[in-house]
C-alpha positions in Angstrom: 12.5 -3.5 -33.9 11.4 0.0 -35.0 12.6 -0.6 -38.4 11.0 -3.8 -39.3 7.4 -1.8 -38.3 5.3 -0.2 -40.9 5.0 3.1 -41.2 1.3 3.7 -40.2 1.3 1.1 -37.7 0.9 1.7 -33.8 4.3 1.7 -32.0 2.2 0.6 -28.8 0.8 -2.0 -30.8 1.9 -6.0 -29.7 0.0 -7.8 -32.7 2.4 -9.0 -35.4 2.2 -9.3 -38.9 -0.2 -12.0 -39.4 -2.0 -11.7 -36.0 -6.0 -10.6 -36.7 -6.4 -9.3 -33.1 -9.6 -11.5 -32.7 -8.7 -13.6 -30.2 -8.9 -12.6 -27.1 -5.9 -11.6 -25.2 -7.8 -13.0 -21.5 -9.8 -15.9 -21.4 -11.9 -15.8 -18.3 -12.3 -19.3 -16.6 -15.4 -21.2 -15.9 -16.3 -21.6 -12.6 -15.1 -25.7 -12.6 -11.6 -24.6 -14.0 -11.1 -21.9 -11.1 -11.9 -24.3 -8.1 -9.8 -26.7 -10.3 -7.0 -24.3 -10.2 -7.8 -23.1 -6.7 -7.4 -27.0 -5.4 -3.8 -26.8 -7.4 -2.3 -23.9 -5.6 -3.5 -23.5 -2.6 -3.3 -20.3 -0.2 0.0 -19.3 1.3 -0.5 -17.8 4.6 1.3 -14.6 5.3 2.0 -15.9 8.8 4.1 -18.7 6.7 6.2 -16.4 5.0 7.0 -14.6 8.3 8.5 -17.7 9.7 10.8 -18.2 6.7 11.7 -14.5 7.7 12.1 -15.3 11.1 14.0 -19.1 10.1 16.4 -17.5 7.8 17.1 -14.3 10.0 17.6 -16.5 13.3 20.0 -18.7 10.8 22.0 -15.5 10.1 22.4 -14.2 13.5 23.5 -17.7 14.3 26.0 -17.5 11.5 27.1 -14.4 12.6 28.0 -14.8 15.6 29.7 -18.1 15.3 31.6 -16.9 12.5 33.0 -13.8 14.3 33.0 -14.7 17.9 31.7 -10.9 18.4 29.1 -10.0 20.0 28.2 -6.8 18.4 28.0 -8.4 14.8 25.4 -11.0 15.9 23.5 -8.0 17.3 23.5 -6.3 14.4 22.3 -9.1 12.5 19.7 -9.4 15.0 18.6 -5.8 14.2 19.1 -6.7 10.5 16.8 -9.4 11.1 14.1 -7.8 13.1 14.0 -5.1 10.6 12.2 -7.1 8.4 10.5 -9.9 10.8 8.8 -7.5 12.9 7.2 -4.7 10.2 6.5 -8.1 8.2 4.6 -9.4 11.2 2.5 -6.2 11.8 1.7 -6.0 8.1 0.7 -9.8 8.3 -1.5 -9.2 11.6 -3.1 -6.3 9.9 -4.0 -7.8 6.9 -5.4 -11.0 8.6 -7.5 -9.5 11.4 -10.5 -9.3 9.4 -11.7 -9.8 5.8 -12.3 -6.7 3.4 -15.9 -6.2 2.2 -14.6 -5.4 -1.2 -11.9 -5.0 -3.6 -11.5 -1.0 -3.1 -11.0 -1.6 1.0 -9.0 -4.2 0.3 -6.6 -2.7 -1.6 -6.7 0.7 0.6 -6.1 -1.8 3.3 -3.3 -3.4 1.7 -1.5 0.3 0.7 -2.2 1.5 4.6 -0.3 -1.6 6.0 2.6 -1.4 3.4 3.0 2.5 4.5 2.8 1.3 7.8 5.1 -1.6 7.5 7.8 0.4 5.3 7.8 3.6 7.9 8.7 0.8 11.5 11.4 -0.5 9.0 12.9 2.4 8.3 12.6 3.6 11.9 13.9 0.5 13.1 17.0 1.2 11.1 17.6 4.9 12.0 17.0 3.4 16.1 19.6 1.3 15.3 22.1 3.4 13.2 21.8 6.3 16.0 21.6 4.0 19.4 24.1 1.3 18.4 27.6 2.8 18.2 29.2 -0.6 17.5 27.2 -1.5 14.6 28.7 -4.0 11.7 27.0 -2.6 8.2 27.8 -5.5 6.2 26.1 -8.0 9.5 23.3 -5.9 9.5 22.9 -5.7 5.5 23.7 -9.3 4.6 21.0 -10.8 7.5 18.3 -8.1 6.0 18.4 -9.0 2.5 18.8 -13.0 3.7 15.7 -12.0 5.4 13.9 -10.5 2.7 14.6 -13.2 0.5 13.7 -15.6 2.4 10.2 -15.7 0.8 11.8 -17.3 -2.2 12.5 -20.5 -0.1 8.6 -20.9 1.2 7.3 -20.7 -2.4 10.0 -23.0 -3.5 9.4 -25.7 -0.8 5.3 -24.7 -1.9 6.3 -25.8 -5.6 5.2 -22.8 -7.0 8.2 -21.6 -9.0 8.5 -23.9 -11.3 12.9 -25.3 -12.1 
């Protein structure tokens, strides 16, 4: 791609050969096309997602334990599970309990509850690794990241990933 640039030409630059650069790379939309697209996609609540969590983790454990008849694998899953559900929930709570009064609390908001949410998961998981001798890795593992993923499934059913 190097080779086909021009010498003097920016390296950083995305504009081809017979692009001007004068259209504009954002078009800002008018107030009647942002309700439009507001009424077309409407708002996700966090709470949602944290049922998927909670459907697809519940849906593992479930799995897990009738698959293996052991009771220590569908405990793991269950910590698997609430490894995600519960710091998800906080996170969720926290961000909901009030609105931000602008963008700059909002996003500090939003980086406090993520440090928040990603130090009880990783404490959850060091409980578990060090006060649950019978733990099953791949039980605990396979129910987290079915868990995680689970958010795929509510924006899906939402329609907004397109096939």
């Amino acid at each position: 791609m190097n080779a086909q640039r021009s010498a003097g030409q920016d390296p950083w630059d995305d504009r081809t050969e017979g692009d001007t650069g004068d259209e504009q790379a954002f078009k800002p939309l008018s107030r009647e096309q942002a309700q439009d697209l507001r009424a077309r996609l409407p708002k996700l609540s966090p709470w949602t997602l944290v049922g998927w969590q909670a459907a697809a983790g519940a849906a593992m454990v479930v799995l897990w334990g009738l698959l293996t008849w052991q009771g220590d694998k569908a405990w793991s899953a269950l910590f698997g599970a609430g490894s995600v559900v519960v710091p998800n929930a906080l996170m969720a709570w926290g961000m909901t309990r009030r609105s931000a009064m602008n963008g700059g609390t909002a996003m500090l908001s939003f980086m406090v509850w993520e440090l928040i949410k990603i130090i009880l998961a990783t404490a959850i998981l060091v409980a578990v690794v060090l006060g649950f001798p019978p733990l099953s890795w791949p039980a605990l593992l396979s129910t987290l990241v079915v868990a995680l993923k689970a958010n795929w499934l509510a924006l899906l059913r939402r329609g907004r990933i397109r096939k």
